[in-house]
N, CA, C and O of each residue as an XYZ file, in Angstrom:
828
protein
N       0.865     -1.191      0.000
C       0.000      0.000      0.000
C       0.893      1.230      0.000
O       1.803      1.280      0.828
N       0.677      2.412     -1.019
C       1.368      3.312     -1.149
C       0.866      4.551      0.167
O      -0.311      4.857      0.357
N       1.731      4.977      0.750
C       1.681      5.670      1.760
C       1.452      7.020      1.341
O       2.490      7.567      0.969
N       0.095      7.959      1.265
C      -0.269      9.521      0.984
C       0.088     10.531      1.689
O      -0.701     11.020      2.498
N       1.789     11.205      1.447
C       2.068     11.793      2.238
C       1.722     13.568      2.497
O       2.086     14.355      3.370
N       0.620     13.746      0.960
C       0.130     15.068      1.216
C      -0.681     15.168      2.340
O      -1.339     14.193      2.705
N      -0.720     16.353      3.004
C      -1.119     16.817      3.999
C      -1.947     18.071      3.811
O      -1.330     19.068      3.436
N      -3.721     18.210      4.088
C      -4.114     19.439      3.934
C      -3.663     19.846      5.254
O      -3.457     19.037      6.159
N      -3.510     21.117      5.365
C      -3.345     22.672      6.280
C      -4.534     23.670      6.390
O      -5.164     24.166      5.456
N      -4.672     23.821      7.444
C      -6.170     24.469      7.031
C      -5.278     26.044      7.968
O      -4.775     26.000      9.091
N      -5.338     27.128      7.144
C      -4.423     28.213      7.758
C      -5.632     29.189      8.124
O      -6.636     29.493      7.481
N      -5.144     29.599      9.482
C      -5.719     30.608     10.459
C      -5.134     32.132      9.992
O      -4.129     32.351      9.316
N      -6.111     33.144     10.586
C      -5.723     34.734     10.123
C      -4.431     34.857     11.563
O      -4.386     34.035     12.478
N      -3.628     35.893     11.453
C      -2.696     35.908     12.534
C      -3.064     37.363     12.740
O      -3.489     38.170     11.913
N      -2.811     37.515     14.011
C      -3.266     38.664     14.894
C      -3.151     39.865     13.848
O      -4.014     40.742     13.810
N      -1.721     39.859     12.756
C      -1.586     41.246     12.467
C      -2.719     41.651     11.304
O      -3.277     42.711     11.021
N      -2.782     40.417     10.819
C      -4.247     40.257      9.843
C      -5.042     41.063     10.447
O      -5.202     42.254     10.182
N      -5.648     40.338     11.413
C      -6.902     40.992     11.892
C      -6.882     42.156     12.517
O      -7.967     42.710     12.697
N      -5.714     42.766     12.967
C      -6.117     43.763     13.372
C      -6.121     45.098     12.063
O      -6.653     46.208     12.046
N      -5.335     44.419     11.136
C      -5.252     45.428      9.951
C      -7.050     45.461      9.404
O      -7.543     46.495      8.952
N      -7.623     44.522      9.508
C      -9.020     44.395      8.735
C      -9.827     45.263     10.023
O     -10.594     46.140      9.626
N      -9.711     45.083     11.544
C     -10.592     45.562     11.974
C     -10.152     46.990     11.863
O     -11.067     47.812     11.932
N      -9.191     47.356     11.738
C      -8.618     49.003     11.093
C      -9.635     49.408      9.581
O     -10.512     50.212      9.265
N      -9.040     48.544      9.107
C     -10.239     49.147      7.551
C     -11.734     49.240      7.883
O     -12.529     50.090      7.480
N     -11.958     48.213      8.688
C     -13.400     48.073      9.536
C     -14.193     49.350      9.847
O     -15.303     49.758      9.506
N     -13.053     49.903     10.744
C     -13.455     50.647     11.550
C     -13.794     52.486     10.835
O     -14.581     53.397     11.092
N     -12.433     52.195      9.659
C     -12.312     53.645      9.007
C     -13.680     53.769      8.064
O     -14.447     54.732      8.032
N     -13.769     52.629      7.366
C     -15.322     52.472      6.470
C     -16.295     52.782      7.626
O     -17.181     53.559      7.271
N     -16.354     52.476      8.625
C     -17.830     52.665      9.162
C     -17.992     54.227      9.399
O     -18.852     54.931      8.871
N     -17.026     54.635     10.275
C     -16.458     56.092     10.542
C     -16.778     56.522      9.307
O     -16.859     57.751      9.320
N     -16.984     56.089      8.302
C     -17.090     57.506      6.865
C     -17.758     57.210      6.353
O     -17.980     57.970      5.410
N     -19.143     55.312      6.447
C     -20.254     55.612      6.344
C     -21.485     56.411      7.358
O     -22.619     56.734      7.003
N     -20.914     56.577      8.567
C     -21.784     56.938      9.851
C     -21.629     58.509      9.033
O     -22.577     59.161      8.596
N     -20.732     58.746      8.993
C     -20.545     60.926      8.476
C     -21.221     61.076      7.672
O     -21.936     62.076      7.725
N     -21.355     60.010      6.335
C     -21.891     60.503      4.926
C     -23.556     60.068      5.584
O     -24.484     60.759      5.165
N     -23.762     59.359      6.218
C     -24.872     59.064      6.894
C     -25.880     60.268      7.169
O     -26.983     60.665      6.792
N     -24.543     60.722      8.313
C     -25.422     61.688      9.357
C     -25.409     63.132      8.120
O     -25.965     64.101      8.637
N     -25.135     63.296      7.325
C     -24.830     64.611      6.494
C     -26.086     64.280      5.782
O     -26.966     65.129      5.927
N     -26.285     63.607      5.300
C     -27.438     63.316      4.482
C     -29.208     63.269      5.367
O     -30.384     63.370      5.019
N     -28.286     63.015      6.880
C     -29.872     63.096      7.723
C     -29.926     64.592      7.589
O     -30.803     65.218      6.994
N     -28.670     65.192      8.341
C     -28.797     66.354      8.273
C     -29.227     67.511      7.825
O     -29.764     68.386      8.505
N     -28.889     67.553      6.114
C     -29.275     67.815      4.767
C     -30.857     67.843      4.867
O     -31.384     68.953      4.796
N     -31.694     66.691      5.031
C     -32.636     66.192      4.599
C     -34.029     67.350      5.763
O     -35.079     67.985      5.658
N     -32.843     66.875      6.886
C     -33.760     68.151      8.287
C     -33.740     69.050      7.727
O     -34.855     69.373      7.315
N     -32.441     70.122      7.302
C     -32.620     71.369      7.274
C     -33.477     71.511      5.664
O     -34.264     72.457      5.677
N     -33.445     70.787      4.407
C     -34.231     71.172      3.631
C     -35.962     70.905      4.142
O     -36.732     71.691      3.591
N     -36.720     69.758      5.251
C     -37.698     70.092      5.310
C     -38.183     71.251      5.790
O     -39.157     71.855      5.341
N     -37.506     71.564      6.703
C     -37.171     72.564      7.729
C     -37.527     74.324      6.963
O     -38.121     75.336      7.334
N     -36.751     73.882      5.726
C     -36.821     75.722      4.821
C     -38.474     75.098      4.116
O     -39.542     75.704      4.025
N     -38.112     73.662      3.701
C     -39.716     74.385      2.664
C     -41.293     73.987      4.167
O     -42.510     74.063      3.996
N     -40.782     73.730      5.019
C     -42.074     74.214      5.784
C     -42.123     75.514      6.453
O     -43.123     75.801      7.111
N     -41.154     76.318      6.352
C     -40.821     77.853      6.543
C     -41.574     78.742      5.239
O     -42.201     79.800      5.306
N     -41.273     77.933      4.108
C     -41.985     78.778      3.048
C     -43.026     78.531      2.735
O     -43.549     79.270      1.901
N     -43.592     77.674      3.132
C     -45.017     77.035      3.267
C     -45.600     78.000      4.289
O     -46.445     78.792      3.870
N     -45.299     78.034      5.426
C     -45.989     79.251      6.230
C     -45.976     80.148      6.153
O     -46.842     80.718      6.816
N     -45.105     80.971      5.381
C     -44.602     82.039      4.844
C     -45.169     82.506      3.741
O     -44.960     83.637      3.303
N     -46.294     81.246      2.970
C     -46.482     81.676      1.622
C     -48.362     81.776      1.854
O     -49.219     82.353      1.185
N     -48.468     80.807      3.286
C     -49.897     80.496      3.855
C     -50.172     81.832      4.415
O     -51.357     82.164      4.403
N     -49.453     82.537      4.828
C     -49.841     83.760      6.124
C     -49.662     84.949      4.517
O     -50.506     85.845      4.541
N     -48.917     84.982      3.538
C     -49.487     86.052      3.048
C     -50.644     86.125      1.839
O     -51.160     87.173      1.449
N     -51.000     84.511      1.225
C     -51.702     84.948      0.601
C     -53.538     84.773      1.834
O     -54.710     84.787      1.458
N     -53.033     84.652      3.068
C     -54.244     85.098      3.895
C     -54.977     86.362      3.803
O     -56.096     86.792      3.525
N     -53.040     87.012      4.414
C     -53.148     88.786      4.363
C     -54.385     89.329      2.704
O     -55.403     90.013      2.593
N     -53.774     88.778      2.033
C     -54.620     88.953      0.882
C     -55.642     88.966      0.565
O     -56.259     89.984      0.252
N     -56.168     87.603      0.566
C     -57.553     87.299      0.525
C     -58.143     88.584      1.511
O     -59.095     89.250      1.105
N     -57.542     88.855      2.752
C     -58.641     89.645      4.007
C     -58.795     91.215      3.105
O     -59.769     91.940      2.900
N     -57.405     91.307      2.722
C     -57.188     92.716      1.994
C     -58.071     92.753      0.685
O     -58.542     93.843      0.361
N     -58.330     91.644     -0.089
C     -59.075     92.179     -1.208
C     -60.557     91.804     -0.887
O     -61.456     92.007     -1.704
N     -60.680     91.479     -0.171
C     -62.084     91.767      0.204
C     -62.957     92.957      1.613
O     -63.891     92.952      2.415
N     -61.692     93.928      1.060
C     -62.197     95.022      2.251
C     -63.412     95.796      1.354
O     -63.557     96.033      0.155
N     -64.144     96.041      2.482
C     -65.185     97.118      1.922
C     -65.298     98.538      3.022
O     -64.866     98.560      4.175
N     -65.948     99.593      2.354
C     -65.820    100.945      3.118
C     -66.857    100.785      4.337
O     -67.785    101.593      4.295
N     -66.860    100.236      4.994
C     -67.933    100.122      6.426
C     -67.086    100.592      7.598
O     -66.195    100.224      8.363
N     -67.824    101.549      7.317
C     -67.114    101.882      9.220
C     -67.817    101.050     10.596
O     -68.944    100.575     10.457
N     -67.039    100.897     12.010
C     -67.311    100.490     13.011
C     -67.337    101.441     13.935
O     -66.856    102.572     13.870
N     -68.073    100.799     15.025
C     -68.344    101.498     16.238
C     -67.185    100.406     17.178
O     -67.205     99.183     17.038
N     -66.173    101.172     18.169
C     -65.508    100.726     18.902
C     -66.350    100.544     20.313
O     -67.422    101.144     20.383
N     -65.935     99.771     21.407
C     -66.550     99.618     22.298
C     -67.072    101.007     23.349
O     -67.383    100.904     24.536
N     -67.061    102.009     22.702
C     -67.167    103.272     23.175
C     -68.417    104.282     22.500
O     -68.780    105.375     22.933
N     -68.872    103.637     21.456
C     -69.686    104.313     20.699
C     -68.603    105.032     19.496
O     -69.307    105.771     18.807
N     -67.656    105.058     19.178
C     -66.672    105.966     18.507
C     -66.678    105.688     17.287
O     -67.250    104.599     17.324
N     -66.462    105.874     16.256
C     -66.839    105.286     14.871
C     -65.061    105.391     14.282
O     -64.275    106.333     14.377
N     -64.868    103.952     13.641
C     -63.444    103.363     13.449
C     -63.358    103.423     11.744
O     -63.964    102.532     11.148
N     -62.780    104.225     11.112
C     -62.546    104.127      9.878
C     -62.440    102.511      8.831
O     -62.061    101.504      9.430
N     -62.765    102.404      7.435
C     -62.842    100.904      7.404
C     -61.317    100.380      7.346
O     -60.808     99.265      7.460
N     -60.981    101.247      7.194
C     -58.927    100.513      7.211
C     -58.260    101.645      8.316
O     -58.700    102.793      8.380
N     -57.447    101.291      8.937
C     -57.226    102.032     10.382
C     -55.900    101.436     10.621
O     -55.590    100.255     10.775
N     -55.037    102.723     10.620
C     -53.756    101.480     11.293
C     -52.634    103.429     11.730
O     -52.902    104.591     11.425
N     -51.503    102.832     12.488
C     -50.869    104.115     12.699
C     -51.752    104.851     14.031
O     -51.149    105.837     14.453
N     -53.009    104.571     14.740
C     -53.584    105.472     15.934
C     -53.979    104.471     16.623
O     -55.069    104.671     17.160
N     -53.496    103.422     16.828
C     -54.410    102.148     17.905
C     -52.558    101.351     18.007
O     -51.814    100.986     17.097
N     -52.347    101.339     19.704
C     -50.913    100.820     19.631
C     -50.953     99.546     19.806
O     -49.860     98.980     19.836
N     -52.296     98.645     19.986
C     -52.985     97.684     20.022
C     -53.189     96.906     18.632
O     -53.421     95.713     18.827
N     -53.167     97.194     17.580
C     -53.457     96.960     16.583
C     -52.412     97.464     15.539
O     -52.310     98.686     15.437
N     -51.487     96.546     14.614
C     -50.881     97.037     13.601
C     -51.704     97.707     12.486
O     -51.661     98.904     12.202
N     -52.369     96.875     11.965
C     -53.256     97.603     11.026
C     -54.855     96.578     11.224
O     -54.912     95.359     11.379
N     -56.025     97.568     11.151
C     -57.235     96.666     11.009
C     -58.153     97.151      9.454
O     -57.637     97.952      8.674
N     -59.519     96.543      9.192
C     -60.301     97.107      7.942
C     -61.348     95.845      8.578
O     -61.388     94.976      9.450
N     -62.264     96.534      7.282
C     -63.559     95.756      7.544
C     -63.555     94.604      6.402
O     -62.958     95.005      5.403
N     -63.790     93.984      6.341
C     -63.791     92.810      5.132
C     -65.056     92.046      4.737
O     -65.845     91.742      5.632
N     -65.248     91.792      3.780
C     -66.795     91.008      3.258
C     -65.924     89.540      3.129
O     -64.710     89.356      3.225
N     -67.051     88.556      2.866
C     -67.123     87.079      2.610
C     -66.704     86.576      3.783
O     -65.853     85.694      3.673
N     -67.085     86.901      5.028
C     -67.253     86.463      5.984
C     -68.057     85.131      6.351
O     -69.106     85.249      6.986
N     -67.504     83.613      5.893
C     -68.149     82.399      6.023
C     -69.297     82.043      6.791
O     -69.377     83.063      7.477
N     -70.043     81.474      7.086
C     -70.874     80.785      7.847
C     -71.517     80.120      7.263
O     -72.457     80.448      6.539
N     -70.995     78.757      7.549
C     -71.277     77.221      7.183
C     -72.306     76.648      8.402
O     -72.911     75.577      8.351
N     -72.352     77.639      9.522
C     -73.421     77.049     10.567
C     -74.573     78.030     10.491
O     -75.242     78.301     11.488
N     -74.762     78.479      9.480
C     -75.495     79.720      9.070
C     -76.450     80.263     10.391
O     -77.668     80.182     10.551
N     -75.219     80.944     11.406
C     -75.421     81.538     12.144
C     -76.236     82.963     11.631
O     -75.999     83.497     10.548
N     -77.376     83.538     12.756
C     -77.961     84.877     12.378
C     -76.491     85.877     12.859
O     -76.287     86.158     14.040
N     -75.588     86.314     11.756
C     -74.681     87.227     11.575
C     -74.435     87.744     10.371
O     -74.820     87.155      9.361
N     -73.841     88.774     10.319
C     -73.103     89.782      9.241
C     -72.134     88.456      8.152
O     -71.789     87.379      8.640
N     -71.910     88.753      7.024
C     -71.341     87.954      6.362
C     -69.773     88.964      6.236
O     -68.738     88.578      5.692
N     -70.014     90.445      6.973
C     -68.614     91.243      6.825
C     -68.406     91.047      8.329
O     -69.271     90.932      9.197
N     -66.696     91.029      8.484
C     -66.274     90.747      9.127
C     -65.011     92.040      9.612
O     -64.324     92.590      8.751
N     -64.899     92.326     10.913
C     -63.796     93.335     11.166
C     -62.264     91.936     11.798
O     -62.206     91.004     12.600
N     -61.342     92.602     10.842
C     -60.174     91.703     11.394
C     -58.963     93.110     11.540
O     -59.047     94.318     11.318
N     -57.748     92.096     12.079
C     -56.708     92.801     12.175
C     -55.577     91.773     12.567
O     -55.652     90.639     13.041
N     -53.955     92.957     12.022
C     -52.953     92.591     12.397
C     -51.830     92.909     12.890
O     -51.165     93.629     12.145
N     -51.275     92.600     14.047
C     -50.991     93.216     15.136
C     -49.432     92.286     15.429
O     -49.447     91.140     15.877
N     -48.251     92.978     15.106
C     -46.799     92.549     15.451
C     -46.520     92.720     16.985
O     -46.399     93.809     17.545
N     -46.427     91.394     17.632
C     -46.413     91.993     19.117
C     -44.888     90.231     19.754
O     -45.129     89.027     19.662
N     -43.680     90.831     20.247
C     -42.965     90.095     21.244
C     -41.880     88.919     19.712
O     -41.205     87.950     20.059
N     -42.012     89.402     18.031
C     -41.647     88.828     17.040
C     -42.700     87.930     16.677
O     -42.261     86.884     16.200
N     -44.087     88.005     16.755
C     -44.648     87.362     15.982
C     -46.026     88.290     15.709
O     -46.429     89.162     16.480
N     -46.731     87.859     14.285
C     -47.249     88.613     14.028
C     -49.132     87.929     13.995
O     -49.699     87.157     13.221
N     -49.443     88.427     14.813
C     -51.083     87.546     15.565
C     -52.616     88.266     14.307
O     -53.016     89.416     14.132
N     -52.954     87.255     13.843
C     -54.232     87.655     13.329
C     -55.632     87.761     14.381
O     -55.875     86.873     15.199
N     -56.299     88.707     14.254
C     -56.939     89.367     15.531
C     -58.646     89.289     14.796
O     -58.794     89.979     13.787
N     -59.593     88.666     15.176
C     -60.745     88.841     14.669
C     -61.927     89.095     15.897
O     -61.654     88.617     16.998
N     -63.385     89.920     15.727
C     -64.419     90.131     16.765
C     -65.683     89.270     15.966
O     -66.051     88.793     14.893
N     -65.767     89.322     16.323
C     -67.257     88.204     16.305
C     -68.664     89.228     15.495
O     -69.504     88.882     14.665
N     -68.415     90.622     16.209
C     -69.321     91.405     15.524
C     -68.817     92.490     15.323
O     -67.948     92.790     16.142
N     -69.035     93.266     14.485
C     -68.861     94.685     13.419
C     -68.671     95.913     14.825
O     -67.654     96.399     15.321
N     -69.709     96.048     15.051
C     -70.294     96.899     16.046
C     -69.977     96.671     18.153
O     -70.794     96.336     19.010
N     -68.394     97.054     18.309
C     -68.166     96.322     19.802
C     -69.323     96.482     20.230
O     -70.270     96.891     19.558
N     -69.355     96.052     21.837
C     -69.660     96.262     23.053
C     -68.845     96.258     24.018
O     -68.193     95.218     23.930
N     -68.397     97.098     25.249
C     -67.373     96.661     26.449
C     -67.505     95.345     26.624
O     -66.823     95.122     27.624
N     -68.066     94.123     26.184
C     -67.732     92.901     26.912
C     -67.425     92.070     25.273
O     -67.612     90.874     25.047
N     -67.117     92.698     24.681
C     -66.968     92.525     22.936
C     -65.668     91.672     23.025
O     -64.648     92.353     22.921
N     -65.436     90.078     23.226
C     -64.303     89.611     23.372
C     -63.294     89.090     21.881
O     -63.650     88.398     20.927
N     -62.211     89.614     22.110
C     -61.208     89.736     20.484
C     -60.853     88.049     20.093
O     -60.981     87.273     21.040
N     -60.509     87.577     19.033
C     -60.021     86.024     19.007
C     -58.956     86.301     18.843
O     -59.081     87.460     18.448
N     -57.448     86.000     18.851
C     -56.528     86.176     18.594
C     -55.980     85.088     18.445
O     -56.033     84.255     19.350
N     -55.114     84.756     16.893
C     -54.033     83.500     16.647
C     -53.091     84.153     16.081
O     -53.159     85.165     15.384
N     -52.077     83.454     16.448
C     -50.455     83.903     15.764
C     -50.131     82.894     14.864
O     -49.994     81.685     15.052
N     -50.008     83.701     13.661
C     -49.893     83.293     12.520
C     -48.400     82.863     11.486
O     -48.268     82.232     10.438
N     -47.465     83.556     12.393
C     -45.771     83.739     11.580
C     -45.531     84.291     12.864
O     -46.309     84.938     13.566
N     -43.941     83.836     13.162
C     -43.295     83.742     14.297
C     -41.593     84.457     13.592
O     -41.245     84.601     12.420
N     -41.009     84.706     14.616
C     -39.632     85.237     13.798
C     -39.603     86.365     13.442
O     -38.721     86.540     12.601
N     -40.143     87.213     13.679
C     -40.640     88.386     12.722
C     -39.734     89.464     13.248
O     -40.070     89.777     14.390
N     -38.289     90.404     12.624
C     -37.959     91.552     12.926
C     -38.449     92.622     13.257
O     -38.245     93.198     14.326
N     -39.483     93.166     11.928
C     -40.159     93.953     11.847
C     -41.122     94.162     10.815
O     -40.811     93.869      9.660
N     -42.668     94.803     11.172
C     -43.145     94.872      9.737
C     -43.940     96.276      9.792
O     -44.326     96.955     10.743
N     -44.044     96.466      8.183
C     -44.200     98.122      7.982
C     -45.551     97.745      6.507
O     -45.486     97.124      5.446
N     -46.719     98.570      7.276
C     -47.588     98.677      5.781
C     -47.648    100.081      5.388
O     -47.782    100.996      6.201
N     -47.541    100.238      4.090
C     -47.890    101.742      3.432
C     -48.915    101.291      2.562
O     -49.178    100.132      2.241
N     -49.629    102.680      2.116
C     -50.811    102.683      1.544
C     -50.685    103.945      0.234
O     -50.202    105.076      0.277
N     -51.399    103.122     -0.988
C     -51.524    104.049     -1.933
C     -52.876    105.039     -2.270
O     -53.981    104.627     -2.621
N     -52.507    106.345     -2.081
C     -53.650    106.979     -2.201
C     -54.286    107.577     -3.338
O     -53.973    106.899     -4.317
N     -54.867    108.318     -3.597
C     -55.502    108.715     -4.980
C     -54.599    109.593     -5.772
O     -54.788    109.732     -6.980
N     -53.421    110.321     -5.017
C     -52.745    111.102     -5.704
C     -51.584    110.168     -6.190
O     -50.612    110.697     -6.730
N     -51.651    108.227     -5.961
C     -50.370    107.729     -5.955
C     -48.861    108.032     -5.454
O     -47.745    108.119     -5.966
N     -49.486    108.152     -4.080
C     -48.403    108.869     -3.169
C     -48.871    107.753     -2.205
O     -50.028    107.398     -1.977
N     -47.170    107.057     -1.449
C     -47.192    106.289     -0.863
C     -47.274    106.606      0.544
O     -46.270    107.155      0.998
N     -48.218    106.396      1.336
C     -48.228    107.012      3.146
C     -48.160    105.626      4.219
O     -48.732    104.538      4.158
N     -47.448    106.048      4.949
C     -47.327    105.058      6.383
C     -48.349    105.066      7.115
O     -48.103    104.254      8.007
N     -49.722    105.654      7.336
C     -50.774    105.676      7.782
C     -51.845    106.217      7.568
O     -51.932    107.371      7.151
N     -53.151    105.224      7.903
C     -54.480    105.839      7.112
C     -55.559    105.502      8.235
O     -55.382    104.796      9.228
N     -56.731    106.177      7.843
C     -57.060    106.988      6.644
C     -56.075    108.440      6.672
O     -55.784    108.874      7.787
N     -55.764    108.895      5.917
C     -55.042    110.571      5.575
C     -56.113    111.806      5.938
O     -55.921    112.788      6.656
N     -57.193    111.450      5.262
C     -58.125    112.885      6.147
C     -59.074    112.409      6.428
O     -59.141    111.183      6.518
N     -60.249    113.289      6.688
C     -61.298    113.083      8.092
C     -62.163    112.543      7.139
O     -62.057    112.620      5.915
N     -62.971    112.026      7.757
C     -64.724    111.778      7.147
C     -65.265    112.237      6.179
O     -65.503    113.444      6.124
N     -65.592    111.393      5.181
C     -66.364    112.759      4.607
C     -67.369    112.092      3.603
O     -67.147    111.205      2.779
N     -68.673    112.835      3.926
C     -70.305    112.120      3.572
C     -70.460    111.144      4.100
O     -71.246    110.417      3.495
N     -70.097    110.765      4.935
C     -69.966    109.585      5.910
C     -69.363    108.423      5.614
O     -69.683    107.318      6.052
N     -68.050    108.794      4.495
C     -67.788    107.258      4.583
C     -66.455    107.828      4.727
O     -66.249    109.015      4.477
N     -65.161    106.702      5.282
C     -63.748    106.810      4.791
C     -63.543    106.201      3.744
O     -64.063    105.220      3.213
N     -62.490    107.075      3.415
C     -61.452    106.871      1.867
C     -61.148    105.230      2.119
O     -60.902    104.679      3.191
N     -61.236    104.698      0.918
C     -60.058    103.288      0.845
C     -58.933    103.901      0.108
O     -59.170    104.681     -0.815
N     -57.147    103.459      0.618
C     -56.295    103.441     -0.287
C     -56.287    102.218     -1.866
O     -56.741    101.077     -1.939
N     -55.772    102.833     -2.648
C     -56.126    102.205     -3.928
C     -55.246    100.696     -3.621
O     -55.872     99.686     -3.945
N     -54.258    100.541     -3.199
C     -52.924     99.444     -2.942
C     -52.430     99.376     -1.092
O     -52.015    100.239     -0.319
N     -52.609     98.510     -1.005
C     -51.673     98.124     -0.103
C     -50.489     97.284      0.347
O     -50.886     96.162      0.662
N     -48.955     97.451      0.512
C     -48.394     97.009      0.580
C     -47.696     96.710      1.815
O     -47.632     97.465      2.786
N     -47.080     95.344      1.694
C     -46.443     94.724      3.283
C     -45.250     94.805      3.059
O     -44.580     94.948      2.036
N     -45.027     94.696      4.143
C     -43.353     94.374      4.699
C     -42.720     93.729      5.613
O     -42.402     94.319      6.646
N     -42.431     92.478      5.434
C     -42.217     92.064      6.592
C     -40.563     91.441      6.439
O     -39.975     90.686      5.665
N     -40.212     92.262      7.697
C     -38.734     91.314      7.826
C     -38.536     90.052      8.822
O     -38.468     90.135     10.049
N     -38.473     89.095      8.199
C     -37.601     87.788      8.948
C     -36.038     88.178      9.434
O     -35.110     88.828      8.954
N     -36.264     87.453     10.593
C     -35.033     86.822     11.078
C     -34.480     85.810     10.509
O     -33.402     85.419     10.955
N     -35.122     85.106      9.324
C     -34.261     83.984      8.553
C     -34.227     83.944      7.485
O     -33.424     83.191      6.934
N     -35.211     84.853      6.660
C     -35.542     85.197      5.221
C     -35.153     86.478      4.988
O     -34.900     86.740      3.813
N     -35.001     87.613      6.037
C     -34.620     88.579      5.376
C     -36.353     89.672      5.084
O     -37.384     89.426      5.710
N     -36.237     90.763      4.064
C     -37.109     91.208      3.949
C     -38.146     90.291      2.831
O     -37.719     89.406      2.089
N     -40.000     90.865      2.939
C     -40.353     90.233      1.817
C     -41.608     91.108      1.718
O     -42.405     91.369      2.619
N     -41.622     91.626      0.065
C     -43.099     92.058      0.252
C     -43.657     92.104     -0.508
O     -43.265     91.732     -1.614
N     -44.890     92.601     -0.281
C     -46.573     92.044     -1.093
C     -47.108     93.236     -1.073
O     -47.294     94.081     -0.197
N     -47.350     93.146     -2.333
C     -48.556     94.684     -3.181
C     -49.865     94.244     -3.409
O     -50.136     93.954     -4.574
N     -50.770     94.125     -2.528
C     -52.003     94.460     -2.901
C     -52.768     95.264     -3.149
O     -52.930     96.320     -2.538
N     -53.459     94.812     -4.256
C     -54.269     95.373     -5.213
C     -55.819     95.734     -4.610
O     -56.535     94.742     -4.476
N     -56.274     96.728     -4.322
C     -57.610     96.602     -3.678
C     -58.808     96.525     -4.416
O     -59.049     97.540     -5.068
N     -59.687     95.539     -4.505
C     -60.937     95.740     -5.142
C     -61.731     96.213     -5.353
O     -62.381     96.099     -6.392
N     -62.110     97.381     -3.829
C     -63.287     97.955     -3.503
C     -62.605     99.503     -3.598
O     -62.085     99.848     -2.537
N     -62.533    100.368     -4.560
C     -62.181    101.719     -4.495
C     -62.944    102.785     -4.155
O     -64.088    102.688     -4.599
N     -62.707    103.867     -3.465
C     -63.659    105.005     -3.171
C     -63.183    106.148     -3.522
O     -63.843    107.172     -3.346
């Protein structure tokens, strides 16, 4: 009988092996965990801007809608006092207010379908302010929601019949009993993260 003197070997990794592989190991994970976290990162701060401009784009075409549906109705303040239909610049309570039509009611409550609103920059955010009825009373309670947060500063001017731009209205007194509407109104609002931004509205209801 011929004697088979091959011999399998079955060969083991030696320490320096392995520690060289758990080195490559370790550098790949280290620079998939970074490209990882950059890409979470990335992904936060882009939802992050377009739900900024999403609220940003919700709060002004609000302003809008309220603005092109102003009409010349004056109010009585909780004093008996009669409130011009756009008013802003003499109430330190109120940035700017007006009277507005298409006032909803889906519970077709017995009310006015015009509505008095306002908007009021108070502590960097800027609060939409609505009353329930046209005409206060001292127990006449306001709704108030804040609408855009962040806010530097904001400035409305108004275009008048001579197309002359003014920081506050109405410009003169009463007269035949109604107030003037400005023809345009424009916003201004500065962010703390956007910077300035503004909106020219166009008014519907002219006097």
């Amino acid at each position: 009988m011929k004697k088979n003197n091959n011999y399998s070997f079955t060969h083991g990794f030696t320490l320096l092996e392995l520690l060289v592989a758990l080195s490559i190991f370790s550098i790949l994970s280290v620079m998939a965990y970074s490209g990882l976290q950059t890409v979470i990162t990335t992904k936060q701060s882009s939802q992050q801007a377009a739900e900024r401009i999403a609220e940003i784009q919700l709060v002004m075409m609000r302003i809008s809608n309220d603005l092109r549906q102003v009409v010349s109705r004056k109010v009585r303040d909780e004093y008996g006092d009669f409130l011009p239909a756009i008013q802003s610049g003499k109430n330190s309570d109120e940035t700017v207010a007006w009277t507005r039509a298409g006032y909803r009611n889906p519970a077709r409550l017995k009310r006015s379908n015009v509505q008095r609103v306002a908007y009021k920059h108070e502590q960097q955010k800027l609060i939409r302010i609505t009353w329930p009825v046209l005409d206060l009373a001292q127990d006449t309670e306001a709704m108030e929601s804040e609408v855009l947060s962040n806010i530097e500063s904001i400035e409305w001017r108004f275009l008048n019949n001579e197309n002359e731009w003014v920081s506050a209205w109405p410009e003169e007194e009463e007269k035949a009993g109604l107030f003037p509407l400005p023809k345009a109104v424009e916003l201004i609002l500065e962010l703390q993260d956007w910077g300035k931004i503004r909106r020219l509205i166009l008014l519907a209801n002219e006097t």
